[in-house]
C-alpha positions as CSV (number, residue, x, y, z in Angstrom):
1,X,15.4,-0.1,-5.3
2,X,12.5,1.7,-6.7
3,X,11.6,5.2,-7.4
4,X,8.9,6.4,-5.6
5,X,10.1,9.5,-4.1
6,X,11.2,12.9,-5.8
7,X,12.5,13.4,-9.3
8,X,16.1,11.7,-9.7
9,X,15.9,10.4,-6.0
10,X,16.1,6.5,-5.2
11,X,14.4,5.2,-2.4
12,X,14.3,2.0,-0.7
13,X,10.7,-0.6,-0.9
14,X,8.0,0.5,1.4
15,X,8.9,-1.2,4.5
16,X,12.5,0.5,4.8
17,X,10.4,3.8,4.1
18,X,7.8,3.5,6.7
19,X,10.8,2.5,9.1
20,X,12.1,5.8,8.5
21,X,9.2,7.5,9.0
22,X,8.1,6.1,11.7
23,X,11.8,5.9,13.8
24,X,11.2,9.8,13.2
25,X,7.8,10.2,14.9
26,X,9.1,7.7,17.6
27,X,12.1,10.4,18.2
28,X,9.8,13.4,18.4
29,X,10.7,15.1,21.7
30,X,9.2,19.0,20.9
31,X,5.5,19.5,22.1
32,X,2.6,20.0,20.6
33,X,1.0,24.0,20.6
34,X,-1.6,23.7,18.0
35,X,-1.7,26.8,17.2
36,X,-3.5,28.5,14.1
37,X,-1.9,31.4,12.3
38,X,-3.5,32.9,9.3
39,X,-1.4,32.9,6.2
40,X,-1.4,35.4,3.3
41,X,-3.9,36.1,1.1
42,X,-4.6,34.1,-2.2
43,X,-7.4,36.8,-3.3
44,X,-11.0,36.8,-2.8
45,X,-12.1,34.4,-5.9
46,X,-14.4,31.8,-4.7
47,X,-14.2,28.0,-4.8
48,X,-10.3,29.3,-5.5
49,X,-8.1,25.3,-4.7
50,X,-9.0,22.3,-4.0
51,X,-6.1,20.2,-3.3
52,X,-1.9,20.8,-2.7
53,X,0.8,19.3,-3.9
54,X,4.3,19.0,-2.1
55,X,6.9,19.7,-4.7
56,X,10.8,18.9,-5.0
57,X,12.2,22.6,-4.2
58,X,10.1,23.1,-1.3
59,X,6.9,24.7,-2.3
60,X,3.7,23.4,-2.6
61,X,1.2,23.6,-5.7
62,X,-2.2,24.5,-5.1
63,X,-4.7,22.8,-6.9
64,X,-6.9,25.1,-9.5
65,X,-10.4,24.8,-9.1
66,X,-12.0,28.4,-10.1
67,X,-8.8,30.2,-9.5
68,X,-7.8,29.8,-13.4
69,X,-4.2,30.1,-12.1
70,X,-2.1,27.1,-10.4
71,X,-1.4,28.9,-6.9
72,X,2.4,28.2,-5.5
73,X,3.3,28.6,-1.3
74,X,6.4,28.9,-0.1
75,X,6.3,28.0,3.7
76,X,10.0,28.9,4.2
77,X,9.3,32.6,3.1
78,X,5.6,32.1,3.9
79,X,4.5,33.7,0.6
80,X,1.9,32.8,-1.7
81,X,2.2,33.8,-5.4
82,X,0.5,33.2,-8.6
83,X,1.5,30.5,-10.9
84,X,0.7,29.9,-14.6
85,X,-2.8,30.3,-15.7
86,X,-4.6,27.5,-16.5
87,X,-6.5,26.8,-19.8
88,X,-9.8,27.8,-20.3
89,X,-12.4,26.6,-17.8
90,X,-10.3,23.8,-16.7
91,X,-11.2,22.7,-13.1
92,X,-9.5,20.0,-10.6
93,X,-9.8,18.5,-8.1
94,X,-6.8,16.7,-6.4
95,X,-3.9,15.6,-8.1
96,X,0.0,13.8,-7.6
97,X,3.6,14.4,-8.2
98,X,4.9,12.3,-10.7
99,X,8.6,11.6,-9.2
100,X,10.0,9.7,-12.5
101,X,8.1,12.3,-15.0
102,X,8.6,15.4,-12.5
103,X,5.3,16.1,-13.9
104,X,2.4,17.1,-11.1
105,X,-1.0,15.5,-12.5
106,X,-3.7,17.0,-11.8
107,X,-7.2,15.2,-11.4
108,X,-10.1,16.4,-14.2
109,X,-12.8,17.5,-12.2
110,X,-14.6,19.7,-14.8
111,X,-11.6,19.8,-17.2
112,X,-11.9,17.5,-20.1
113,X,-8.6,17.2,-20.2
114,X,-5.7,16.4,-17.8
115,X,-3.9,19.1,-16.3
116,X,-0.2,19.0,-16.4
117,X,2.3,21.2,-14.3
118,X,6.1,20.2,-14.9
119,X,8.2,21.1,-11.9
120,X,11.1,21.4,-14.0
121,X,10.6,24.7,-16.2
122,X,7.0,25.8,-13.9
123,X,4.9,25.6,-16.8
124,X,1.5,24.5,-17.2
125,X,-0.2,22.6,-19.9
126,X,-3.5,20.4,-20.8
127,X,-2.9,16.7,-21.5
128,X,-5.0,13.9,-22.9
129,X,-8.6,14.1,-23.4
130,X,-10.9,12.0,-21.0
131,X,-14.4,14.2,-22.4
132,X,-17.2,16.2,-20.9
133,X,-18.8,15.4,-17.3
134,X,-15.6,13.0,-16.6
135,X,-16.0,13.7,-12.8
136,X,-12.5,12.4,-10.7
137,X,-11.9,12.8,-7.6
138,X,-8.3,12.7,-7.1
139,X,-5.3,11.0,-8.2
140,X,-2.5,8.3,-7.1
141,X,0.7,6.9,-8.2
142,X,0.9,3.1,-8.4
143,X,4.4,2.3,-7.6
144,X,3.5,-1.4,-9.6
145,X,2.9,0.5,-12.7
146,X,4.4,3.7,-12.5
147,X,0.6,5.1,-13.8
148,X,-1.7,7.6,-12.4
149,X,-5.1,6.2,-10.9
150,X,-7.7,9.0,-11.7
151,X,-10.3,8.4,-8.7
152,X,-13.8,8.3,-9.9
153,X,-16.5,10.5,-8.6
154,X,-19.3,10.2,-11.0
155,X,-17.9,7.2,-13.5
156,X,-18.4,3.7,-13.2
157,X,-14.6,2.9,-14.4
158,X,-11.6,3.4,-12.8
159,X,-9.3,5.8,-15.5
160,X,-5.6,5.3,-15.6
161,X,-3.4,7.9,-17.0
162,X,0.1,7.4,-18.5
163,X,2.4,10.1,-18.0
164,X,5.3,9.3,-20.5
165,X,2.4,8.7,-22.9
166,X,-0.2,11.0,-22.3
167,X,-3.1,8.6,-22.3
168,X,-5.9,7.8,-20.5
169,X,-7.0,4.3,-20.6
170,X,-10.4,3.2,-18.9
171,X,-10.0,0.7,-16.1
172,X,-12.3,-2.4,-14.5
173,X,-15.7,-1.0,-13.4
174,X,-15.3,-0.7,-9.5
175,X,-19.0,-1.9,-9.3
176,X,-19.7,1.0,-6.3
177,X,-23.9,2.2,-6.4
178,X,-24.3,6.0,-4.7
179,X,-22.6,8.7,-6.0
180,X,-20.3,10.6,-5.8
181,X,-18.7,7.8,-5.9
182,X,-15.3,7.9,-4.2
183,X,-13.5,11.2,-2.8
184,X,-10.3,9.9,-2.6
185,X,-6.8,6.5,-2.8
186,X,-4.7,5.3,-1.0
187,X,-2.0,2.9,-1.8
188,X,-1.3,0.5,0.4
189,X,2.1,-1.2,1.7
190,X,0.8,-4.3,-0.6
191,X,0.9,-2.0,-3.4
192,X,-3.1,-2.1,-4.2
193,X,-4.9,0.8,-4.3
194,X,-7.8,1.8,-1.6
195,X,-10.8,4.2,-2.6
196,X,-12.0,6.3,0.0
197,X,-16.4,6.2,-0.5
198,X,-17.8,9.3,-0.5
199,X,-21.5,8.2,-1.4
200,X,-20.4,4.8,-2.2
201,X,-21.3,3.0,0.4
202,X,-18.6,0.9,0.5
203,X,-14.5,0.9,0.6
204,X,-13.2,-0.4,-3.1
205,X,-9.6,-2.2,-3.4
206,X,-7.8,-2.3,-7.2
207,X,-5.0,-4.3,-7.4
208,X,-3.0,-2.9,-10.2
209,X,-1.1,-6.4,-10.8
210,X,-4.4,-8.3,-12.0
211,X,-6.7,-5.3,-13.1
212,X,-9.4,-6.6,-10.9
213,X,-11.6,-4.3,-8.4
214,X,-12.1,-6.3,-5.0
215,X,-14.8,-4.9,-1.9
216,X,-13.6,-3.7,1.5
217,X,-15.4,-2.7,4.5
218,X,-19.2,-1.4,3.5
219,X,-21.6,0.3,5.4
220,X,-20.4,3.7,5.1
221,X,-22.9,6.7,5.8
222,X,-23.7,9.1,2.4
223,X,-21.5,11.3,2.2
224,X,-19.3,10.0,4.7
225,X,-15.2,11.1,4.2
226,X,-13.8,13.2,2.2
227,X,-10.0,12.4,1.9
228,X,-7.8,10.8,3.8
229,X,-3.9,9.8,5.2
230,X,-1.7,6.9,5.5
231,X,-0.1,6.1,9.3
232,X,3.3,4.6,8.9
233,X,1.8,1.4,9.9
234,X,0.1,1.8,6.1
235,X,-3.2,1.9,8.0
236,X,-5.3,4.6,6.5
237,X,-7.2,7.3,8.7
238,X,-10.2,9.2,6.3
239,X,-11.6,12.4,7.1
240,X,-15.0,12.5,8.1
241,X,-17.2,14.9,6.2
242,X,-20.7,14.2,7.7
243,X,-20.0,11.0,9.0
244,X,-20.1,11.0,12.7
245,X,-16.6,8.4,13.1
246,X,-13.4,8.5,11.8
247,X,-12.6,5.7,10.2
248,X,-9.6,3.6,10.4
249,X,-8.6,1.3,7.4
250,X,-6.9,-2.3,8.8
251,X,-5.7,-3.1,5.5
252,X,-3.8,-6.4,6.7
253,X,-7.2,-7.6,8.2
254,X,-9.6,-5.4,5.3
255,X,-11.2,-4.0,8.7
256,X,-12.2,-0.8,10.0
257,X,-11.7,0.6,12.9
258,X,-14.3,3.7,14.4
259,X,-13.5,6.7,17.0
260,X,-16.3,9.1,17.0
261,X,-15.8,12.4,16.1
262,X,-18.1,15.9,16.1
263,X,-21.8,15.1,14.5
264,X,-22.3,17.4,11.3
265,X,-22.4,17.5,7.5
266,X,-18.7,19.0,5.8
267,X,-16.4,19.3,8.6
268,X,-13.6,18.8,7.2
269,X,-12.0,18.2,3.8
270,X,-8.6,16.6,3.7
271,X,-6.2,14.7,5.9
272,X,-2.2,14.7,6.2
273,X,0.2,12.9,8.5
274,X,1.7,15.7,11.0
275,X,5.3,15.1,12.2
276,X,4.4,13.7,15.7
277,X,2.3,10.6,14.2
278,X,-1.2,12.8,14.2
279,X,-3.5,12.5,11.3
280,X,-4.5,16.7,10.9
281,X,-8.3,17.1,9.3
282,X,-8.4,20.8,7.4
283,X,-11.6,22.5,8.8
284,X,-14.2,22.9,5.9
285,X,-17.4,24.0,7.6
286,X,-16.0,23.2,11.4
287,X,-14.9,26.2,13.3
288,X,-11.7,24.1,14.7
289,X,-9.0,22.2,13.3
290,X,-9.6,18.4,14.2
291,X,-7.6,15.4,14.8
292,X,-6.6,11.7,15.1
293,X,-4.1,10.6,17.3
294,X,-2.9,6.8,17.0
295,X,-1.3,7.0,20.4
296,X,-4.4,7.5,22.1
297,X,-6.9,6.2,19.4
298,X,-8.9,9.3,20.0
299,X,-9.9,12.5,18.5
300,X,-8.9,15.8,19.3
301,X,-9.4,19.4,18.1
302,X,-8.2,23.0,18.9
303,X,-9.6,25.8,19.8
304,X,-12.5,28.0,18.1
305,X,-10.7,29.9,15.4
306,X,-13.4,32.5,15.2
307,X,-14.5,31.9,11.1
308,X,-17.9,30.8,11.5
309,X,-19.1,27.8,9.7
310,X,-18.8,29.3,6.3
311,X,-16.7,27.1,3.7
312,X,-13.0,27.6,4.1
313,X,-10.4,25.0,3.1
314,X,-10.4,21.9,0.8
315,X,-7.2,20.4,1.2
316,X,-3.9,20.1,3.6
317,X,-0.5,18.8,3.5
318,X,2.9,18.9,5.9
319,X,4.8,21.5,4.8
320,X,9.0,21.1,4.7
321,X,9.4,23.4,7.9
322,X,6.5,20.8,9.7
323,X,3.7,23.5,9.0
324,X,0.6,22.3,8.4
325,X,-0.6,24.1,5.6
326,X,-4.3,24.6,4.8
327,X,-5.7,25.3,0.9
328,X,-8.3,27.9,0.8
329,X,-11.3,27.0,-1.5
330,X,-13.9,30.2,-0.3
331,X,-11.6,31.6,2.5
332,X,-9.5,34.6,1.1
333,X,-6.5,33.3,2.9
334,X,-3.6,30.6,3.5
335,X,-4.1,28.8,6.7
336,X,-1.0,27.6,9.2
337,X,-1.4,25.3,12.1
338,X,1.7,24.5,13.9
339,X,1.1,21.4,15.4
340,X,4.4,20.5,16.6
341,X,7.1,22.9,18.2
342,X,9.8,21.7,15.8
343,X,10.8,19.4,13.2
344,X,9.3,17.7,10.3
345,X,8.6,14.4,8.7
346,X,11.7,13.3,6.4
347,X,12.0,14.5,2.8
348,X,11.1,11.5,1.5
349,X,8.0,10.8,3.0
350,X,6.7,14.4,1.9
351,X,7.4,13.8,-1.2
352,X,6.7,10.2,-1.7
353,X,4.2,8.5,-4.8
354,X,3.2,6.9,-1.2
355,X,2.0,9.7,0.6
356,X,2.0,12.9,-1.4
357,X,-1.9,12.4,-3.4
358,X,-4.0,15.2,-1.7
């Protein structure tokens, strides 16, 4: 057995957990509204979150980016409050629940230090130093090493970050030209980690067992995704940001796979597995919330939701209740998309090293 789900909760390898999840999509019999509801407000601070985190009790951590406050939803009550102020000018971007630690890590954007929320008294506090202009863009568990991949956007190094320690340790050079770099991981049923280019070029593989960075697909447009999910079949689907495909990670065959999407630079920032099997993109720019459907291999979106093409969220996750929850980042307020009539992905998954990284 290893621990890769929440804190103090044993669950089985990878391929007994994607059997779970993916017995429950097969059994989803509700349909599918799509429907947008606008959430409460999380005040009118710009460039507010970028990022959420599911955590054990049910509510979900908003990343600080200029908020100065970590921002806590409750999609049971559907309330948003404020959490504990952050230190300083500390911005990040992305982070991961910690399930042996408890600890949520969040990933230094312009912090230059770690940010550390600990789910077990709701207190907040800098960790390790990793220096000015450190640049990450995100963070996964390895359930090889138990560490924290830092994802880098402007560094030529992979960083790994050690919880029980409170170090950061740099990692192999991932060899990647064109930044930003990467804008988010993965980690796969083999246990190696996936970066997700941004600029890049090109799709990076780490395999945490030898230390050594590997390449994967290239040929990816500037700017091209910006986050990503896992299908239970481990195959990753990445959020197009101005790329005109979505992208499809084969990871047994290192292939991609293409389904065209809208044309457009920063549509949408963040992906997350909705409880019918759909990968759900959270609108950034776009005026609809997009997505990717495995059944049909095709892409599919709602209807207008009347914001304009202003920024608005940067970040989404699957919420306990099956909500799709989406992180505002310039828009004044939480967004909801039910995208299912009922039910939600099992507890596990949610909270899973393997899934829960936006």
């Amino acid at each position: 057995m290893t621990v890769i789900s929440e804190l103090n909760y044993r669950v089985s390898t990878f391929a007994a957990h994607a059997t779970k999840l993916r017995k429950s999509i097969q059994s989803f019999a509700g349909t599918t509204p799509n429907v947008y509801t606008r959430g409460p407000s999380a005040t009118a601070a710009t460039e507010k979150f970028a990022g959420v985190i599911n955590l054990p009790d049910d509510t979900m951590l908003f990343v600080p980016y200029g908020k100065g406050n970590i921002g806590l939803y409750n999609p049971l009550t559907q309330a948003y409050t404020e959490g504990p102020v952050t230190t300083g000018s500390a911005r990040f971007r992305g982070g991961v629940l910690h399930g042996s630690t408890g600890l949520v890590i969040l990933a230094p954007m312009l912090s230059q230090q770690v940010g550390i929320y600990d789910t077990r008294n709701g207190q907040f506090r800098l960790g390790a130093s990793v220096g000015a202009n450190f640049g990450s863009a995100g963070a996964v568990v390895s359930s090889v090493t138990d560490k924290v991949i830092l994802i880098p956007r402007s560094s030529p190094y992979l960083w790994i970050y050690d919880p029980v320690m409170d170090t950061v340790t740099q990692g192999p050079a991932h060899g990647a030209t064109g930044t930003p770099f990467f804008s988010g991981a993965e980690e796969l049923p083999n246990g190696n980690i996936l970066l997700i280019p941004y600029s890049a070029g090109s799709f990076k593989i780490y395999n945490p067992r030898t230390g050594v960075v590997t390449n994967g697909p290239s040929g990816v447009a500037s700017a091209g995704f910006y986050g990503s999910a896992k299908l239970f079949t481990g195959e990753v689907v990445c959020a197009p940001y101005s790329s005109n495909v979505i992208s499809i990670y084969r990871w047994e065959s290192n292939t991609l796979f293409n389904v065209a999407c809208p044309t457009g630079g920063a549509k949408f920032r963040g992906a997350a597995l909705a409880p019918d099997g759909r990968v759900i993109f959270a609108p950034h720019t776009y005026d609809k919330v997009g997505w990717y459907d495995p059944k049909t291999l095709a892409y599919g979106e709602g209807e207008a939701l009347g914001l304009g093409t202003g920024d608005k969220w940067m970040g989404i996750a699957q919420a306990s209740n099956g909500e799709m929850i989406l992180v505002p980042h310039i828009i004044e307020h939480v967004g909801r998309f039910q995208a299912v009539s009922e039910g939600a992905s099992p507890r596990s998954s949610i909270l899973s090293a393997q899934w829960n990284k936006s």
